[in-house]
N, C-alpha and C positions, 0 to 999 in steps of 0.2 A: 218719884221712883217707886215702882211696886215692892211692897214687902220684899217679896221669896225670890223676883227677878233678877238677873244679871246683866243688867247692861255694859256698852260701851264707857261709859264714863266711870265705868269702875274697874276697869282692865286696865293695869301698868303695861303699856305698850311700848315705849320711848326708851332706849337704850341709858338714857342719861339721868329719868327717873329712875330706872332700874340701882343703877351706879350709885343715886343720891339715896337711896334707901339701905343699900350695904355697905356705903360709906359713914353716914352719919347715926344708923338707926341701932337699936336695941335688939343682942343678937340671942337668940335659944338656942338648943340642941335639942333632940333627938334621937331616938336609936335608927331613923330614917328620912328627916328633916332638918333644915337649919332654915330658921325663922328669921327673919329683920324685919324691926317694927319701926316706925317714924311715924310722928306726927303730920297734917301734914295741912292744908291753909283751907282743905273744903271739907262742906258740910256730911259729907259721906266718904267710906271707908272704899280702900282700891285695894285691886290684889293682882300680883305679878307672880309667874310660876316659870321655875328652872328647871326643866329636865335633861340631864346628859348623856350620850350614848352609853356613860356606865351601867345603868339602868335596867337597859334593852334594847329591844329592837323598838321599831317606829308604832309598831301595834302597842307594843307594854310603856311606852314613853303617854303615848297619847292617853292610852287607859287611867295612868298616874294625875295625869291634868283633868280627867273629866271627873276622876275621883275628888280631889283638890277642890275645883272650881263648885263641884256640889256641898262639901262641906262648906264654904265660903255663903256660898249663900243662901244653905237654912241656918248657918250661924250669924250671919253678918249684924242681925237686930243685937247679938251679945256682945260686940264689940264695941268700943269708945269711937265718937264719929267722929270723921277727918283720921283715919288711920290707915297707912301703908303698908301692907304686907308685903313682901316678897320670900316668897316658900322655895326651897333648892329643894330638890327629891337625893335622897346618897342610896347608892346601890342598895336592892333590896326591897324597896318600896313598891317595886311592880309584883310583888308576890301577897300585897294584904288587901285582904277585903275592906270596902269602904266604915265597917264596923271599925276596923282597927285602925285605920287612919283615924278618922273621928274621934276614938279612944284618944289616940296618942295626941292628938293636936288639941282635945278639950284641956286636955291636962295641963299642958304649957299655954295655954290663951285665956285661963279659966275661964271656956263655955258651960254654960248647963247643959247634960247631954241626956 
């Protein structure tokens, strides 16, 4: 797997992995995130992303996840491997720049930023 790249094998796709990461995993807050972390049995970290109409519309939804997904993976080297995220966005999130997401999630994941 490439450094910086995001592939398929590290996208939480599966309704039931999803489930098994906010059911069982370690959960943060944020003033615009809720985090759940789990362990999980492979060698590399995966990330699953919630965004709900409270949000916005379809353009500031999608903006939120490309935001996300880029923090994910020039951070992923700082994370412990074999790790599940599953990131929820809470109202509000479509208004920060990728600086302040960044901010905010380095702080609770402690990345170097």
């Amino acid at each position: 797997m490439k450094l910086f790249g995001f592939s398929k094998k590290e996208h939480i796709r599966k309704r039931k992995d999803f489930l098994a990461v906010i059911a069982s995993g370690q959960k943060l807050q944020t003033e615009h995130f809720i985090i759940y972390m789990k362990v999980n049995s492979q060698p590399f970290s995966r990330l699953g992303i919630t965004v709900s109409r409270q949000v916005g519309k379809a353009v500031q939804r999608n903006r939120v996840k490309r935001l996300l997904r880029e923090f994910f993976r020039l951070h992923k080297k700082d994370f412990y491997r074999g790790l599940d995220l599953v990131i929820i966005a809470k109202k509000g999130a479509a208004d920060l720049t990728y600086q302040q997401v960044s901010g905010e999630l380095s702080k609770v994941l402690r990345c170097k930023d």
